[in-house]
C-alpha positions as CSV (number, residue, x, y, z in Angstrom):
1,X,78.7,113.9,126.0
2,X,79.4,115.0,122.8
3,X,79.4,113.1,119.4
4,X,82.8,111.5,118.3
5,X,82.5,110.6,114.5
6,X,85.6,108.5,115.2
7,X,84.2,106.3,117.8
8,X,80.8,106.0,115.6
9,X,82.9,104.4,112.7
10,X,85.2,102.1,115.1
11,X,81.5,101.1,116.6
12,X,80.3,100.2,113.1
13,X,83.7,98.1,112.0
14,X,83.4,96.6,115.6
15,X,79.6,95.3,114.8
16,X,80.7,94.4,111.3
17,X,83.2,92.2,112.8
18,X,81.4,90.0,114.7
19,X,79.2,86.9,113.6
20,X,75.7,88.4,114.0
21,X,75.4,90.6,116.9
22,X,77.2,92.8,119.3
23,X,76.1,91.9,123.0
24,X,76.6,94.8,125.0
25,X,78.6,95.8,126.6
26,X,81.1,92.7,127.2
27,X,82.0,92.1,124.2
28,X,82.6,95.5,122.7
29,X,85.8,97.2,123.5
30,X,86.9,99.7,121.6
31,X,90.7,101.2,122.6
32,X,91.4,104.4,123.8
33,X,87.3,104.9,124.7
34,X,85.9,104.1,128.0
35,X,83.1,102.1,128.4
36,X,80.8,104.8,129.1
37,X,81.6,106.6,126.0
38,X,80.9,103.4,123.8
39,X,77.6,102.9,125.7
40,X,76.5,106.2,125.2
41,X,77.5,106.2,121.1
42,X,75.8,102.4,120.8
43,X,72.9,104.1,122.2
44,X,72.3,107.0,119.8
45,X,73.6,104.9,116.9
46,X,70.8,102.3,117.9
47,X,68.6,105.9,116.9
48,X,69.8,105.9,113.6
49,X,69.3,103.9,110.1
50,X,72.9,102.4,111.2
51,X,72.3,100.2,113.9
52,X,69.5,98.1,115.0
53,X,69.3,97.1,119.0
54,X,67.2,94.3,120.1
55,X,65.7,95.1,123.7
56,X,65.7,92.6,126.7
57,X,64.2,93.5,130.0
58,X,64.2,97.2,129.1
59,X,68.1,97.3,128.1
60,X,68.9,97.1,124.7
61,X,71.7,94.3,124.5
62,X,72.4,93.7,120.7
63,X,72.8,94.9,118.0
64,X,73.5,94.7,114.0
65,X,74.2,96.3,111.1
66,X,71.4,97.4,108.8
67,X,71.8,97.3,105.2
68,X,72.1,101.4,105.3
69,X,74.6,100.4,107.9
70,X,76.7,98.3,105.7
71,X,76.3,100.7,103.0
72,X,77.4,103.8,105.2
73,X,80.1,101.9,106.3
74,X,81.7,100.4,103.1
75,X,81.0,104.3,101.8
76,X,83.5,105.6,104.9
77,X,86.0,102.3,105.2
78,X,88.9,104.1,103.2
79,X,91.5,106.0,105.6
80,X,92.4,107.9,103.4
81,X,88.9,108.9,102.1
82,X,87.6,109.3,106.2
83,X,90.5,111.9,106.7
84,X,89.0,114.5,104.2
85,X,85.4,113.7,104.9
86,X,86.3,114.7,108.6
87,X,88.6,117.5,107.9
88,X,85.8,118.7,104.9
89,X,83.3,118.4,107.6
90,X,85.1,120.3,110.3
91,X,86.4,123.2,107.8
92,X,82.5,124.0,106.5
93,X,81.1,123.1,110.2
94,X,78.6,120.5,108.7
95,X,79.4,117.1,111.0
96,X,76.1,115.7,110.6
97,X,76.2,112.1,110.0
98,X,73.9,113.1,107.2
99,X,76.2,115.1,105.6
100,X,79.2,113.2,105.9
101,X,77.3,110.2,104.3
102,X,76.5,112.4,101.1
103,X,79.6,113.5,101.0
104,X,81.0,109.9,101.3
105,X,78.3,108.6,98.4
106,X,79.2,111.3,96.3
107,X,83.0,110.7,96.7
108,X,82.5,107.1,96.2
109,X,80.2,107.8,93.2
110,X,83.2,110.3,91.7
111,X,85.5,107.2,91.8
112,X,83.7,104.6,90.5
113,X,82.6,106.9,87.3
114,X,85.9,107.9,86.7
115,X,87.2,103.7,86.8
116,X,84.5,103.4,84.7
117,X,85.2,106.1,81.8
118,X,81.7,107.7,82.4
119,X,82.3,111.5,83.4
120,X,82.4,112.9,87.1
């Protein structure tokens, strides 16, 4: 299966949303994915400095944002601002997760300097 960056950030607003975990997989729908597809991308997120999973009887069942989790997130929550980090990403060929997060801190970096005054 391959990687959907979409589904990845739907995954993340879906964990945000909820109180403290995300038990898996009843509770977490996301539309237009089947649930094989959201299993698969809850897995390899739980493989990353997103997303923590907490294992019962060899099947990780929750998980929870980590703070580089919340921070990735809040760096990719504009629409607008996703748009050009996926068609940026897809034009140069560079859809790592790292990548796009760069690319997000330095775009979020940009606008915050220039609220500030302090040059970009």
């Amino acid at each position: 299966m391959k990687r959907d960056m979409d589904l990845v950030r739907k995954i993340l607003f879906a964990i945000e949303d909820q109180d403290y975990v995300v038990a898996f997989p009843d509770i977490l729908v996301i539309d237009g994915y089947d649930e094989s597809a959201v299993k698969y991308h809850l897995t390899i997120l739980s493989d990353s400095p997103y997303v923590l999973g907490r294992e019962h009887r060899g099947v990780i069942d929750e998980y929870w944002l980590t703070w580089q989790g919340h921070e990735f997130l809040e760096s990719i929550r504009d629409d607008t601002r996703w748009k050009q980090l996926m068609e940026a990403s897809n034009k140069a060929g560079a859809a790592s997760v790292e990548a796009i997060a760069k690319a997000a801190l330095a775009m979020g970096i940009k606008l915050i300097f220039g609220y500030v005054g302090l040059p970009t």
